[in-house]
C-alpha positions as CSV (number, residue, x, y, z in Angstrom):
1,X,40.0,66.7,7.1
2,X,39.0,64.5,10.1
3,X,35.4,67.0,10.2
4,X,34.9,66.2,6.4
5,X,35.4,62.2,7.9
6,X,32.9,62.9,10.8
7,X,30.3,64.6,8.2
8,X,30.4,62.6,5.1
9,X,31.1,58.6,6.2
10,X,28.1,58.5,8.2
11,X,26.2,60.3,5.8
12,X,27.1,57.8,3.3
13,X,25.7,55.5,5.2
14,X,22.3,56.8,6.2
15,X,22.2,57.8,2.1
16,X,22.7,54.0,1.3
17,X,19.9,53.1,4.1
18,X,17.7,55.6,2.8
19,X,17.6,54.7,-0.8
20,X,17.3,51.1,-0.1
21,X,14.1,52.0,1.8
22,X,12.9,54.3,-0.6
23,X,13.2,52.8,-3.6
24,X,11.9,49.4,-2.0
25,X,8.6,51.4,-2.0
26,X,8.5,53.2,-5.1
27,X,9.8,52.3,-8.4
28,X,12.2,54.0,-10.5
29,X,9.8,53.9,-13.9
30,X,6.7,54.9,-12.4
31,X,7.9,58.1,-11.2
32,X,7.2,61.3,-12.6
33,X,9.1,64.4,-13.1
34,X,6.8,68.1,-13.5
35,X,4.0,65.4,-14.6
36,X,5.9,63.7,-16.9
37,X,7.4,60.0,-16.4
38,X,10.8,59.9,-16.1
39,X,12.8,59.0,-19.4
40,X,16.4,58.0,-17.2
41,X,17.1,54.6,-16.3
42,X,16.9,52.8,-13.6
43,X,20.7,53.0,-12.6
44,X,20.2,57.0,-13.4
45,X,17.6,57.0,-10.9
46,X,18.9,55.0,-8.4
47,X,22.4,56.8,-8.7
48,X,20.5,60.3,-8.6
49,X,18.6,59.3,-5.1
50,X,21.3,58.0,-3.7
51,X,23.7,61.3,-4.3
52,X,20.4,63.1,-3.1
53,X,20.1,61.4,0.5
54,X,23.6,61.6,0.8
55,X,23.6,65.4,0.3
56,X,20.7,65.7,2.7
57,X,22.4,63.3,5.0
58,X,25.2,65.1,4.7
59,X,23.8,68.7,5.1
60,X,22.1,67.6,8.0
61,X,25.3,66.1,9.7
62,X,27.5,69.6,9.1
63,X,24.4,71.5,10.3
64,X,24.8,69.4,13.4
65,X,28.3,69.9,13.6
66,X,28.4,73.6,13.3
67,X,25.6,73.7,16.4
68,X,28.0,72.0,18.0
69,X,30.9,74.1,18.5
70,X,31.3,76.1,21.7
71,X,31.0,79.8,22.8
72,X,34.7,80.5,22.4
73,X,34.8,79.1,18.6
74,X,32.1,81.2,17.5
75,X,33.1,84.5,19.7
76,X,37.0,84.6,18.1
């Protein structure tokens, strides 16, 4: 439990911090989808990046984790 803490709280918040600047670039009506404009909403949108950067935040932060763990963790 305390890992799934470690990974997933911090990759909340670089998912929050990363949607914030994204969409504060681009916004959510003018993008397209295969070359077609979206037909969500904005919420859909907004909720949709921010579960994406939070996935890839949160990949990236169990990636890290699992590189971290000694010679005698992986070798039992």
């Amino acid at each position: 439990m305390k890992r799934a803490i470690l990974i997933l709280w911090p990759s909340f918040i670089v998912g929050g911090v990363g949607e914030v600047l994204f969409f504060t670039v681009f916004d959510p009506q003018e993008l397209y989808l295969f070359g077609e404009p979206s037909s969500l909403s904005r919420l859909a949108v907004y909720s949709i990046g921010f579960f994406l950067c939070w996935g890839f935040a949160a990949a990236s932060s169990a990636f890290t984790c699992f590189l971290q763990r000694s010679a005698g963790d992986v070798n039992r």
